[in-house]
Predicted model as a PDB file, atoms N, CA, C, CB and O in Angstrom, pLDDT in the B-factor column:
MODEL        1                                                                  
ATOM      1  N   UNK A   1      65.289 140.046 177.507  1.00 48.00           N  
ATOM      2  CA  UNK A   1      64.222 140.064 176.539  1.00 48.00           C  
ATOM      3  C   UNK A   1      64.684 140.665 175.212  1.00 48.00           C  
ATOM      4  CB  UNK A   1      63.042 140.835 177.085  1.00 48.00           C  
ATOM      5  O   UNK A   1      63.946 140.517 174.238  1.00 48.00           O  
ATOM      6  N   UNK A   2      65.747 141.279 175.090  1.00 62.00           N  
ATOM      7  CA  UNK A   2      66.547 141.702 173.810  1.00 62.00           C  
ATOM      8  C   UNK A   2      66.430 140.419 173.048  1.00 62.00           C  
ATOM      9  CB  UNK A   2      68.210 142.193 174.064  1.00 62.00           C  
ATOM     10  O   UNK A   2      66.252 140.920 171.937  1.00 62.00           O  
ATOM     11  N   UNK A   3      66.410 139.507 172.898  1.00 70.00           N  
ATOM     12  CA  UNK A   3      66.945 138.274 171.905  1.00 70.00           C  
ATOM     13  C   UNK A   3      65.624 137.777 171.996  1.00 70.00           C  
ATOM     14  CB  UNK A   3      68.318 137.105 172.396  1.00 70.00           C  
ATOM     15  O   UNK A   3      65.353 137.701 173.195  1.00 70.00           O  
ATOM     16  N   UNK A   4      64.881 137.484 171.453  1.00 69.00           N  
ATOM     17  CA  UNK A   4      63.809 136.158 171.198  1.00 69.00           C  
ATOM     18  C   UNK A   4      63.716 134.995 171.167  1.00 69.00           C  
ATOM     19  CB  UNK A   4      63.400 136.038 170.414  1.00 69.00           C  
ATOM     20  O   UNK A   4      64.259 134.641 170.120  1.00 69.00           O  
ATOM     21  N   UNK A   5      63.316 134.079 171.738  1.00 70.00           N  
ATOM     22  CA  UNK A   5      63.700 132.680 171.562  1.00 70.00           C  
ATOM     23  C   UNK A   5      62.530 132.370 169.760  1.00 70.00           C  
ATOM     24  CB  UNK A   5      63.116 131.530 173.459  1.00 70.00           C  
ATOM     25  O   UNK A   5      62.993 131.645 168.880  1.00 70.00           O  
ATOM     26  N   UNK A   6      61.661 132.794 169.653  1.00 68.00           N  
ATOM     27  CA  UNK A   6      60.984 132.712 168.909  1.00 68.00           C  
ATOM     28  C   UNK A   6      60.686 133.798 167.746  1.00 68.00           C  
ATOM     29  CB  UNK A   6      60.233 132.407 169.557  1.00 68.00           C  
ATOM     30  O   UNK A   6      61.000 134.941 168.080  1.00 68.00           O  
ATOM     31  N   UNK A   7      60.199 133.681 166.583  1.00 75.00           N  
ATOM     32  CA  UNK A   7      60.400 134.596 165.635  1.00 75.00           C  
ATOM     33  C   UNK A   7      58.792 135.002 165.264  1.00 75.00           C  
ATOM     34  CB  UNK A   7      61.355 133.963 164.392  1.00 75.00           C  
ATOM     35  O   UNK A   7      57.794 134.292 165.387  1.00 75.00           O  
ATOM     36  N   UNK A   8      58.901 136.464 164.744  1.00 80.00           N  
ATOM     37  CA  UNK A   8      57.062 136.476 164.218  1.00 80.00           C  
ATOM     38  C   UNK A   8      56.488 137.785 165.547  1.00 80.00           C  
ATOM     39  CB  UNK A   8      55.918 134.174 164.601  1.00 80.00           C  
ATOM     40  O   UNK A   8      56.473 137.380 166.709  1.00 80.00           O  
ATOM     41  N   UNK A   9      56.186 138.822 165.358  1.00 83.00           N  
ATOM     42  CA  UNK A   9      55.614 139.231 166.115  1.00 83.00           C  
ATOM     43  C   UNK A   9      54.908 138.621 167.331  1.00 83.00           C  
ATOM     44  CB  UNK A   9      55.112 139.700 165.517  1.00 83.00           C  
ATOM     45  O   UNK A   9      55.108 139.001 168.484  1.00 83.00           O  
ATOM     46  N   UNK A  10      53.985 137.549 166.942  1.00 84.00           N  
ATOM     47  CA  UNK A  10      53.049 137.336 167.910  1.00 84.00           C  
ATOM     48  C   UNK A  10      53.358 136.400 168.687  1.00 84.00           C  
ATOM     49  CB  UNK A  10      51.919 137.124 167.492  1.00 84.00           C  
ATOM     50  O   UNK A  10      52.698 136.033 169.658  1.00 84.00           O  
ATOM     51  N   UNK A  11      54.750 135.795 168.173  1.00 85.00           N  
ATOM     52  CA  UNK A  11      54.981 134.582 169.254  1.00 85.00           C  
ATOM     53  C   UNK A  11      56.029 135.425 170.425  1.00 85.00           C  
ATOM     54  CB  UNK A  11      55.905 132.934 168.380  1.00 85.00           C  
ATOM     55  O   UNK A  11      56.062 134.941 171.557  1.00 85.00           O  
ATOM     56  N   UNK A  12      56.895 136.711 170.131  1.00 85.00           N  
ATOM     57  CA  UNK A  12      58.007 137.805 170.921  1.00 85.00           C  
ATOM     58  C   UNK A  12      56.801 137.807 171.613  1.00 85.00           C  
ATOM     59  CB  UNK A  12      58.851 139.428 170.226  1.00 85.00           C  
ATOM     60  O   UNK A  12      56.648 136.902 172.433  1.00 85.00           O  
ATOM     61  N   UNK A  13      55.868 138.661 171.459  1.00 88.00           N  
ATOM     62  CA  UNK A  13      54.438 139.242 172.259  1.00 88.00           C  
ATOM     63  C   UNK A  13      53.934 138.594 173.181  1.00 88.00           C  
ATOM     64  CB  UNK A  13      53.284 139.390 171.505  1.00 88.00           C  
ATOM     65  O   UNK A  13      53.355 139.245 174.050  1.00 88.00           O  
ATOM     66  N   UNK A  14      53.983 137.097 173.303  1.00 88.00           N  
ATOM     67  CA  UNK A  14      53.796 135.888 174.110  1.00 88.00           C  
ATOM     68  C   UNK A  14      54.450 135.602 174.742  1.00 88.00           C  
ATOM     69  CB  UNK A  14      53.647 134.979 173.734  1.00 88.00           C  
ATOM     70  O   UNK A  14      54.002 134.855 175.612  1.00 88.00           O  
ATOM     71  N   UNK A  15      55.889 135.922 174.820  1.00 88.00           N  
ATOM     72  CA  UNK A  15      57.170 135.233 175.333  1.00 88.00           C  
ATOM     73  C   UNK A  15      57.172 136.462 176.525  1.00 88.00           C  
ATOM     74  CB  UNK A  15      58.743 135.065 174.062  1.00 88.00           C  
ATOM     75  O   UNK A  15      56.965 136.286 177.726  1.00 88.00           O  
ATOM     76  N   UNK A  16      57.466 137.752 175.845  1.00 89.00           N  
ATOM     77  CA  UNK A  16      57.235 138.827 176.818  1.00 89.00           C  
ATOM     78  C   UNK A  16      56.307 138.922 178.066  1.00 89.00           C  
ATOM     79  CB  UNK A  16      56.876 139.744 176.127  1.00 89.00           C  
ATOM     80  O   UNK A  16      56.541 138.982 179.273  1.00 89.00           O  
ATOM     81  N   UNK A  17      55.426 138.916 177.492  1.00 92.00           N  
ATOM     82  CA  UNK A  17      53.958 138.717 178.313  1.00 92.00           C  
ATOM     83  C   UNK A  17      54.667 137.608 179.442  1.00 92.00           C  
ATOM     84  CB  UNK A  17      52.341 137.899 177.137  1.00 92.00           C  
ATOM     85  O   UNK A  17      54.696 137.680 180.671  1.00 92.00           O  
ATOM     86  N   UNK A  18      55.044 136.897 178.813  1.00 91.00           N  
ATOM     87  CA  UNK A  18      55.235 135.432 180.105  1.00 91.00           C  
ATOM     88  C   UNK A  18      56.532 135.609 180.627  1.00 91.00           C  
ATOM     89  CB  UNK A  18      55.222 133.586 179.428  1.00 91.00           C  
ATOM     90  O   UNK A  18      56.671 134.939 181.651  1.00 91.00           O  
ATOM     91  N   UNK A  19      57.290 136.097 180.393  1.00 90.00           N  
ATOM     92  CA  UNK A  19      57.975 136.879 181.101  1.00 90.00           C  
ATOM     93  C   UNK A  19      57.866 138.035 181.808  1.00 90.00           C  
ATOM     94  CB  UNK A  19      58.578 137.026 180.608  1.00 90.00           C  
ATOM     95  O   UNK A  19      58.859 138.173 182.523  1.00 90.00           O  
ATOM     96  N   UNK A  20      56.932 139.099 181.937  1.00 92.00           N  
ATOM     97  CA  UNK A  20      56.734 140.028 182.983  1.00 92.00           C  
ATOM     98  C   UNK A  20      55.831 139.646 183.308  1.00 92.00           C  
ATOM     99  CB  UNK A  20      56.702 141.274 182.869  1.00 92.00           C  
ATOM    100  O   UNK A  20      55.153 140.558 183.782  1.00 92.00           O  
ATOM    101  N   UNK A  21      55.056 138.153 183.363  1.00 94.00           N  
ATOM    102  CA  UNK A  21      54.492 137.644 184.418  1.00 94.00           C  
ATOM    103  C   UNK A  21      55.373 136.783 185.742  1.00 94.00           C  
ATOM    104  CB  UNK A  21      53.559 136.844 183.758  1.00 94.00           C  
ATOM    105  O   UNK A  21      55.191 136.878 186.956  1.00 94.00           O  
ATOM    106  N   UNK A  22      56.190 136.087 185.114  1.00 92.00           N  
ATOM    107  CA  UNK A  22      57.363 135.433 185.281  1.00 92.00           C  
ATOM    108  C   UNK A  22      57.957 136.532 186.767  1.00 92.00           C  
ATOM    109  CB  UNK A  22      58.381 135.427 183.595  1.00 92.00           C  
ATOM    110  O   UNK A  22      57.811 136.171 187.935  1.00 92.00           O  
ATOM    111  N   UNK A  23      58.603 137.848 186.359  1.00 92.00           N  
ATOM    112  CA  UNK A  23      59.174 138.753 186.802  1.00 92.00           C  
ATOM    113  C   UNK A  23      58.521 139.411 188.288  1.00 92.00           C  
ATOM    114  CB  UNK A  23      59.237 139.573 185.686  1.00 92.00           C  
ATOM    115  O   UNK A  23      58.970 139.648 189.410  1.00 92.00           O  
ATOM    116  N   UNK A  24      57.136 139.558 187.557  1.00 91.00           N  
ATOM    117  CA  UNK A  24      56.390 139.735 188.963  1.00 91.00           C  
ATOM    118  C   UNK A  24      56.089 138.508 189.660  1.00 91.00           C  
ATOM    119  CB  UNK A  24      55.054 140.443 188.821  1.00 91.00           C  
ATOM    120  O   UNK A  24      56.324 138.624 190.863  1.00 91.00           O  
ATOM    121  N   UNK A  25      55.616 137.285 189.301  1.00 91.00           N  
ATOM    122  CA  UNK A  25      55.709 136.524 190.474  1.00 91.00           C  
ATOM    123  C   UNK A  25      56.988 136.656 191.210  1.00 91.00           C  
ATOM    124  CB  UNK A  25      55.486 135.186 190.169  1.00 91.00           C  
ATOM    125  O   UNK A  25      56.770 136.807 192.413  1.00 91.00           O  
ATOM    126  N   UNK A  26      58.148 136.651 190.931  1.00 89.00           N  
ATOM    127  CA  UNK A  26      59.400 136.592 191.719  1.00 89.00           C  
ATOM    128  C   UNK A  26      58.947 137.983 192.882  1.00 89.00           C  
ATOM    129  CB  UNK A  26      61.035 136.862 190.538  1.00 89.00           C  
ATOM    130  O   UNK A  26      58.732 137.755 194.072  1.00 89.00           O  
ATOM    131  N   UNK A  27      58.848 139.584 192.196  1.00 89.00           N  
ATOM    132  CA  UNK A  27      58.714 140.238 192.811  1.00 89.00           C  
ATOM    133  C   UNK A  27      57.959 140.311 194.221  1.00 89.00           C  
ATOM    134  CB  UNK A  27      58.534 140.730 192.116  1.00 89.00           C  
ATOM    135  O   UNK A  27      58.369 140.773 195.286  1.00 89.00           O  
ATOM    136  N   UNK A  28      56.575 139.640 193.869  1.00 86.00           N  
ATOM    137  CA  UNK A  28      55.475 139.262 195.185  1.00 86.00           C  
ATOM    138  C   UNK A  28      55.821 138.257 195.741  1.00 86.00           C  
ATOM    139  CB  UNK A  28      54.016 138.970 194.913  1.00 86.00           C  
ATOM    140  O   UNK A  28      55.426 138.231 196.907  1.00 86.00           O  
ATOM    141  N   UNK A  29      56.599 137.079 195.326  1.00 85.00           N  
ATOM    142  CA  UNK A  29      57.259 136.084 196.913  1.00 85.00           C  
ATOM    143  C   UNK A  29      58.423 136.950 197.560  1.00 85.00           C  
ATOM    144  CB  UNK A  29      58.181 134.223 196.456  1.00 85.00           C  
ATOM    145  O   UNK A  29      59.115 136.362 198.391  1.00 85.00           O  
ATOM    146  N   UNK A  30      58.686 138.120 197.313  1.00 84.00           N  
ATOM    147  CA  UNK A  30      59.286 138.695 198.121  1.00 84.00           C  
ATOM    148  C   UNK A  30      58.994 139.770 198.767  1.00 84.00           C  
ATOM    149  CB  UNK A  30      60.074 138.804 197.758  1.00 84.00           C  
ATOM    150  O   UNK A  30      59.802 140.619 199.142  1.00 84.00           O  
ATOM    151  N   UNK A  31      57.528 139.775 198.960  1.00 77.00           N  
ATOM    152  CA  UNK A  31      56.641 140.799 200.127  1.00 77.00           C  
ATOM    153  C   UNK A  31      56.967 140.065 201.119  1.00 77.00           C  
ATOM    154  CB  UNK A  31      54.872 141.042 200.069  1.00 77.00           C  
ATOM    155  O   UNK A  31      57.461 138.941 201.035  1.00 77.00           O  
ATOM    156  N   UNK A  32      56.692 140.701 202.176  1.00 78.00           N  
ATOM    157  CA  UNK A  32      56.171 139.958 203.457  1.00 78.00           C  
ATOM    158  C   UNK A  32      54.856 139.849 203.642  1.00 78.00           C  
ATOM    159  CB  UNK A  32      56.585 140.520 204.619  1.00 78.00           C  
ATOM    160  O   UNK A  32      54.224 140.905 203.605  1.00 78.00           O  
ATOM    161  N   UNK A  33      54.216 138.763 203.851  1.00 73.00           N  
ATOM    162  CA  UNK A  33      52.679 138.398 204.382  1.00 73.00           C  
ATOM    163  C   UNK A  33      51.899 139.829 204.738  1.00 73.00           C  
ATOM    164  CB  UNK A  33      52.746 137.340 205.937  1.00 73.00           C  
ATOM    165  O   UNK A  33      52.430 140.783 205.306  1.00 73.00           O  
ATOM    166  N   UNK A  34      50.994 139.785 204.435  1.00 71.00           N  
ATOM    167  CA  UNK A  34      50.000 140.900 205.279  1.00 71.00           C  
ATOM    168  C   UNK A  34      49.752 140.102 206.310  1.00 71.00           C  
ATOM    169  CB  UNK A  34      48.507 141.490 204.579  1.00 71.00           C  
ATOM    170  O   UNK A  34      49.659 138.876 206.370  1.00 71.00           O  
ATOM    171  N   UNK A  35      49.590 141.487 207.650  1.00 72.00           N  
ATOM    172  CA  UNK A  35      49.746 141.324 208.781  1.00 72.00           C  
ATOM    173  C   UNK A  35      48.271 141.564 209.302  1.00 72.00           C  
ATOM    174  CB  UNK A  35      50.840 142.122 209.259  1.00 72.00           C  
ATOM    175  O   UNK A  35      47.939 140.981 210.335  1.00 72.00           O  
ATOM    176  N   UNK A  36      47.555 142.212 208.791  1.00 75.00           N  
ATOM    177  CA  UNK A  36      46.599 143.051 209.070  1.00 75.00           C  
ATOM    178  C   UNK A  36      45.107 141.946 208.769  1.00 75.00           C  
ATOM    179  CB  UNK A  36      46.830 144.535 208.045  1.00 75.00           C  
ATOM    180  O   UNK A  36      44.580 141.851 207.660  1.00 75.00           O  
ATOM    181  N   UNK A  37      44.699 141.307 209.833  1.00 72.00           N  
ATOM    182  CA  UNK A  37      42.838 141.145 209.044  1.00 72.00           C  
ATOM    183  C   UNK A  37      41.915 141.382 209.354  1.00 72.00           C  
ATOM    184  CB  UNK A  37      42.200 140.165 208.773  1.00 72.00           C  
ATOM    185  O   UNK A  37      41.478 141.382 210.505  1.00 72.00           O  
ATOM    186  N   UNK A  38      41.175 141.753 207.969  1.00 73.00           N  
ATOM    187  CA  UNK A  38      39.730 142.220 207.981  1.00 73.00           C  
ATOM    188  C   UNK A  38      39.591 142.564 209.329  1.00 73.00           C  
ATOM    189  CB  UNK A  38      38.620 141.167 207.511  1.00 73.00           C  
ATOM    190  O   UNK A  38      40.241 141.892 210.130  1.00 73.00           O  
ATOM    191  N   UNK A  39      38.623 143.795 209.905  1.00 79.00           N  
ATOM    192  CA  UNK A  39      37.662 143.542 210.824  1.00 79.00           C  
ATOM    193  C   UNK A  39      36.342 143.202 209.864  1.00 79.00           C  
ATOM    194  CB  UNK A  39      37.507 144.827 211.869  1.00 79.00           C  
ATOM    195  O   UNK A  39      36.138 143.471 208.681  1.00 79.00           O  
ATOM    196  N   UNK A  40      35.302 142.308 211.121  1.00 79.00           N  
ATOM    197  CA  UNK A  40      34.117 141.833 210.485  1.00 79.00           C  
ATOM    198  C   UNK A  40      33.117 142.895 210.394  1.00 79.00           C  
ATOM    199  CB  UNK A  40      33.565 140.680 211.183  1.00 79.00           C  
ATOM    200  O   UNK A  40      32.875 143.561 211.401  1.00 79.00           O  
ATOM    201  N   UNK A  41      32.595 143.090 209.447  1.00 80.00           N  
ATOM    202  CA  UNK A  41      31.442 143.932 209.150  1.00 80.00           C  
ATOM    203  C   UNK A  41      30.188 144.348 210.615  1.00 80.00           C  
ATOM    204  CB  UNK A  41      30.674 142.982 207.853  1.00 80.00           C  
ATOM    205  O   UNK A  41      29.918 143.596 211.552  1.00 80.00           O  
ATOM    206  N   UNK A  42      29.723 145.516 210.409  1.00 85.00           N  
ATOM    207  CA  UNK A  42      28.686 145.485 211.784  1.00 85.00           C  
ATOM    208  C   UNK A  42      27.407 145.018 211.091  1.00 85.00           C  
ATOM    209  CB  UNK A  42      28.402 147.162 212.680  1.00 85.00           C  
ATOM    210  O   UNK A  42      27.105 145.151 209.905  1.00 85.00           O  
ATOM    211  N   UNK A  43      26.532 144.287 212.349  1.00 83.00           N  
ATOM    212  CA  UNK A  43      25.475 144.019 211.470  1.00 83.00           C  
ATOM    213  C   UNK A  43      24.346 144.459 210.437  1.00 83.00           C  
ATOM    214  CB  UNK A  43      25.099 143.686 211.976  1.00 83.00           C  
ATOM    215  O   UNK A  43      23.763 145.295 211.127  1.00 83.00           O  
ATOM    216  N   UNK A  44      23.851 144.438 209.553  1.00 86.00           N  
ATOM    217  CA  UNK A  44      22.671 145.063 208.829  1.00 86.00           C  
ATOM    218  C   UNK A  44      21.453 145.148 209.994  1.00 86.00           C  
ATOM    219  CB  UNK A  44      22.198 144.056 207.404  1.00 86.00           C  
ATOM    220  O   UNK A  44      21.192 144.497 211.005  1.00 86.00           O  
ATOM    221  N   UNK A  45      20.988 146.041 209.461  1.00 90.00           N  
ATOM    222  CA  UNK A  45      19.192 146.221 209.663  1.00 90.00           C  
ATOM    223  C   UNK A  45      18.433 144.880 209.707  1.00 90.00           C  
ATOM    224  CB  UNK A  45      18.420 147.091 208.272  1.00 90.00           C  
ATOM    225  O   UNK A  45      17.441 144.911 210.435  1.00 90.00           O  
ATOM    226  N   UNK A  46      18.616 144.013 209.247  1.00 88.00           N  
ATOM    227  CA  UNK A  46      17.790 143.041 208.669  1.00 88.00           C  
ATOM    228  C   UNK A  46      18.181 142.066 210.205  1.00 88.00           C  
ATOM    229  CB  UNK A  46      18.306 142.408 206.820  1.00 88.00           C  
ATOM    230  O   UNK A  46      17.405 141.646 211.062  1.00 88.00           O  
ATOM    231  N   UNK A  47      19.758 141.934 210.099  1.00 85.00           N  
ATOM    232  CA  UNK A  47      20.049 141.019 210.924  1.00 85.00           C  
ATOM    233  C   UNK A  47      19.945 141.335 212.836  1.00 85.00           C  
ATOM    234  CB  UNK A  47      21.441 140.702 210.361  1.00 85.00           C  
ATOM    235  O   UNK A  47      20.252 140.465 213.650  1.00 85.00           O  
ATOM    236  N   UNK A  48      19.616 142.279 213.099  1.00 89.00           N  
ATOM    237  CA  UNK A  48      19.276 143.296 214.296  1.00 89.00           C  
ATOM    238  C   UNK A  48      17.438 142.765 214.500  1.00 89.00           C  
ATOM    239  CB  UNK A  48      19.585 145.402 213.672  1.00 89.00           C  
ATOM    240  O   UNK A  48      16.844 142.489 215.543  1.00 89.00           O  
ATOM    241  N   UNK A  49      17.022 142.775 213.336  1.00 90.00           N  
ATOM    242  CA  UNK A  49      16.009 142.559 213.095  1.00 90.00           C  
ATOM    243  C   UNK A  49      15.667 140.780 213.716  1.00 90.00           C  
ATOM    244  CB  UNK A  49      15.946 142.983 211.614  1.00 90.00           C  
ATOM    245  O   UNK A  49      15.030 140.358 214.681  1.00 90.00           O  
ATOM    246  N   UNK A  50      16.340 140.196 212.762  1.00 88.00           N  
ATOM    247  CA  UNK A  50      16.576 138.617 213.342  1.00 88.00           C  
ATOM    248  C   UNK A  50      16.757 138.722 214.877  1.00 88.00           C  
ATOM    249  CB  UNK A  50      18.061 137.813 212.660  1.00 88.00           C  
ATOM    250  O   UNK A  50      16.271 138.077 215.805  1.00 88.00           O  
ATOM    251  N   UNK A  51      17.449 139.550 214.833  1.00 88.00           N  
ATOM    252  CA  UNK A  51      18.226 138.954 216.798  1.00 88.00           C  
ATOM    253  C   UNK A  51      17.096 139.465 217.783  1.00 88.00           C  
ATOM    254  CB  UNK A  51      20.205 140.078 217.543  1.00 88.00           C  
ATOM    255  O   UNK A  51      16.695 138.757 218.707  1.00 88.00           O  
ATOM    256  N   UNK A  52      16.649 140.627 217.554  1.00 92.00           N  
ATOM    257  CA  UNK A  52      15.036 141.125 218.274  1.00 92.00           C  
ATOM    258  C   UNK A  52      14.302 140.049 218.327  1.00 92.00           C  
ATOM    259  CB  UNK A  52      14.050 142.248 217.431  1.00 92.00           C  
ATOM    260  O   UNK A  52      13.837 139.847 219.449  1.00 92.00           O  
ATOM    261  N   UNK A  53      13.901 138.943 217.174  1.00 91.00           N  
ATOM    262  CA  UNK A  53      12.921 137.981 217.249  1.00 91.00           C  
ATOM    263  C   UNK A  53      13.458 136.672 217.732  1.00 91.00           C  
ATOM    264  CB  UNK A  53      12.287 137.842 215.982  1.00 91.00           C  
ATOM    265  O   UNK A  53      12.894 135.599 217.943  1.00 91.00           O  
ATOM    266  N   UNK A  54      14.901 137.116 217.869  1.00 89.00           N  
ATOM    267  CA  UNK A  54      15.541 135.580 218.124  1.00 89.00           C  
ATOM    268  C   UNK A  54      15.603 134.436 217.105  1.00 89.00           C  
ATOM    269  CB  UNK A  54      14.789 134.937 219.192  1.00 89.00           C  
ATOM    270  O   UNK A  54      15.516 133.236 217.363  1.00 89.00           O  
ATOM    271  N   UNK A  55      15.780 135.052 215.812  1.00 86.00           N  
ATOM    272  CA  UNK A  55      15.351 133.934 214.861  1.00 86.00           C  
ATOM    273  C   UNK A  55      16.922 133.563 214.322  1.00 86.00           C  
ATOM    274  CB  UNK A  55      14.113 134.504 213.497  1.00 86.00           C  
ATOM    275  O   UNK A  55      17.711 134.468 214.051  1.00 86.00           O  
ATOM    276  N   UNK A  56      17.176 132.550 214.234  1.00 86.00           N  
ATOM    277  CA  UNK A  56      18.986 132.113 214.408  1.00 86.00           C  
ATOM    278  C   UNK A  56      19.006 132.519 212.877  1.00 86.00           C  
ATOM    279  CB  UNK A  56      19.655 130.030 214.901  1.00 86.00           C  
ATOM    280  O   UNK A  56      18.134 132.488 212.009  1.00 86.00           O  
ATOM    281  N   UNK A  57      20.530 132.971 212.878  1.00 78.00           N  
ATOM    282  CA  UNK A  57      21.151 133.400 211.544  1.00 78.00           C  
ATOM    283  C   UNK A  57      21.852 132.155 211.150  1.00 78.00           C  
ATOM    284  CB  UNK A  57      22.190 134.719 211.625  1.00 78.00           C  
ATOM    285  O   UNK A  57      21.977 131.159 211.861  1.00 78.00           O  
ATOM    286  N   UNK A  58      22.265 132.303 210.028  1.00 76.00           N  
ATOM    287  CA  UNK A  58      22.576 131.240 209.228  1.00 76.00           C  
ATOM    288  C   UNK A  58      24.427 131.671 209.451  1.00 76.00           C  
ATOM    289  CB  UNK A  58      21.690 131.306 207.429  1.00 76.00           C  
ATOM    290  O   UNK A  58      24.934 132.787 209.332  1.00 76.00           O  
ATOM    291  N   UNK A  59      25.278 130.042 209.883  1.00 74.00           N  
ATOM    292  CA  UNK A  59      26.523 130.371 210.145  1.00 74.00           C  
ATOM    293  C   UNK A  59      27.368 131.801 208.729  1.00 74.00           C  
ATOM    294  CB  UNK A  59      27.264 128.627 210.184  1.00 74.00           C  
ATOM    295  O   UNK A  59      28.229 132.645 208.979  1.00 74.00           O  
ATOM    296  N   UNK A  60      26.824 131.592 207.678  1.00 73.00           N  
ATOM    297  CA  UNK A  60      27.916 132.303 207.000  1.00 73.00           C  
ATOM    298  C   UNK A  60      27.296 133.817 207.764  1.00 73.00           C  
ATOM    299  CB  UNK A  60      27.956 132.130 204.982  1.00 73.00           C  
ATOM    300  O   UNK A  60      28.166 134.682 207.666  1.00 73.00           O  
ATOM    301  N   UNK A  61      26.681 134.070 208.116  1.00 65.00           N  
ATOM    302  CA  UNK A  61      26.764 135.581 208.650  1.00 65.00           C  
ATOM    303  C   UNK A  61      27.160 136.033 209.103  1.00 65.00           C  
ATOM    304  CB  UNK A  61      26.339 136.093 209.035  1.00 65.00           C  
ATOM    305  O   UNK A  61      26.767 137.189 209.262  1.00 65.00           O  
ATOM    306  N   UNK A  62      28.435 135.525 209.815  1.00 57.00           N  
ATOM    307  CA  UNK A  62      30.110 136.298 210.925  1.00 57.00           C  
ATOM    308  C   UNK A  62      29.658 137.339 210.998  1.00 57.00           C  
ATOM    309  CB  UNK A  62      31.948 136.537 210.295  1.00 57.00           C  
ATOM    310  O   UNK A  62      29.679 137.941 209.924  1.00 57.00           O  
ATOM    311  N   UNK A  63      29.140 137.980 211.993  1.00 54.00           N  
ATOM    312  CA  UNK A  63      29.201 139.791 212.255  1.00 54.00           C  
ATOM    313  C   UNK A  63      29.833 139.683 213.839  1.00 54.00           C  
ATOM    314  CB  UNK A  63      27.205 140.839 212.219  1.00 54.00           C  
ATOM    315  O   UNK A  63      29.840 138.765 214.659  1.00 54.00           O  
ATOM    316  N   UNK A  64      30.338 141.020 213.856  1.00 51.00           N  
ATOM    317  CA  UNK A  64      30.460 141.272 215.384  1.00 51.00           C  
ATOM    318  C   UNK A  64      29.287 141.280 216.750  1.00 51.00           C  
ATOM    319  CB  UNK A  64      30.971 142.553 215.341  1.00 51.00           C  
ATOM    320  O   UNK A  64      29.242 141.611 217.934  1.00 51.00           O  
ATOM    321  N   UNK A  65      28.536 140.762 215.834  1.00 50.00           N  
ATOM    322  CA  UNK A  65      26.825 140.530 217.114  1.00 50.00           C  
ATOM    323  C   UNK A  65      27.219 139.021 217.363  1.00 50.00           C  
ATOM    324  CB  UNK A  65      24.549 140.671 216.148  1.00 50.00           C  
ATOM    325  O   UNK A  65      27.672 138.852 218.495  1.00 50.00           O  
ATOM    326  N   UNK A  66      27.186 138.411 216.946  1.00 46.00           N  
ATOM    327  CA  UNK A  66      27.414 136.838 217.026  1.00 46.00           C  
ATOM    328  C   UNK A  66      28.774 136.510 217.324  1.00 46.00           C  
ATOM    329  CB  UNK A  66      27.066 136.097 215.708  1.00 46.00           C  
ATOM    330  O   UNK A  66      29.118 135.332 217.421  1.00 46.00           O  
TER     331      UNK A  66                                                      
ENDMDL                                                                          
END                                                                             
C-alpha cells in the first residue's frame, strides 16, 4: 500500500479501504467453520399458553416444546 495505483487523496482512501477489505477476507477463509449451534430458545409465556389450549403454533416457532 506504499505506492498508489491512483493519485488525489480520495481515490488512495478508496484503494486502501479495498484493500483491508481485500486482506480480511483472505484472513476469515482461513478460520475454521464454527462448530458450535445455537441451542433453541425455551418457550415464552404466551406459547405455554398455546400448548395448555392446544392451539397449534405456527411452524416458524422452533422451541424446545415442539
Amino acid at each position: 500500500m506504499r505506492r498508489c495505483r491512483y493519485r488525489g487523496q480520495g481515490k488512495a482512501h478508496i484503494q486502501h479501504v479495498l484493500t483491508a477489505i481485500a486482506v480480511n477476507i483472505e484472513r476469515l477463509s482461513g478460520l475454521p467453520p464454527a462448530v458450535e449451534t445455537p441451542t433453541p430458545r425455551r418457550p415464552t409465556a404466551f406459547q405455554h399458553y398455546l400448548d395448555q389450549r392446544e392451539i397449534p403454533r405456527p411452524k416458524s416457532w422452533r422451541t424446545l416444546g415442539t
